[in-house]
C-alpha positions, 0 to 999 in steps of 0.5 A: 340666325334666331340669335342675330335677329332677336339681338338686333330687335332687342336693340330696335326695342329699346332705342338705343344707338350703339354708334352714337355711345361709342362715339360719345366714348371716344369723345369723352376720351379724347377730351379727358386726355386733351384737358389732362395735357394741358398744365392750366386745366386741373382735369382731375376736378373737372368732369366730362359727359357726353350725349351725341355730340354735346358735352357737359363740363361739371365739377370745379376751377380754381380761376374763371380763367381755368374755367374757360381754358376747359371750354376751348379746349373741349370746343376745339375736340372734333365732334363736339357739336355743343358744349355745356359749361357746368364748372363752378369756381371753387 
């Protein structure tokens, strides 16, 4: 019982929310696999974070065209609330 509860202060201490980096997770996930099926998006240039929900796309595209194929893409990802578009053209 003494564990449990030091366990749980521990994590009321620091703030942290374990929900919301397992769905952060799952969501960078989904978004990785969903830009890696697409053929127009190169997915092994462009990196993917996320923090509660909005996401930042960074890293290269080939095409402006690329660029925003990412973004819908990334957009169209249930629970996704924002999308930050750090993509730069090569």
């Amino acid at each position: 019982m003494l564990a449990t509860l030091m366990v749980s202060c521990a994590n009321t201490d620091t703030g942290e929310n374990t929900p919301v980096y397992a769905s952060d997770a799952t969501l960078i996930a989904k978004i990785k696999t969903r830009l890696s099926e697409d053929k127009s998006v190169s997915r092994l240039a462009i990196n993917v974070e996320a923090n509660q929900g909005i996401v930042r796309l960074s890293g290269f595209a080939k095409t402006a065209a690329e660029r925003q194929r990412a973004v819908n893409l990334t957009r169209s990802i249930k629970g996704v609330v924002a999308v930050k578009n750090d993509i730069q053209l090569q």
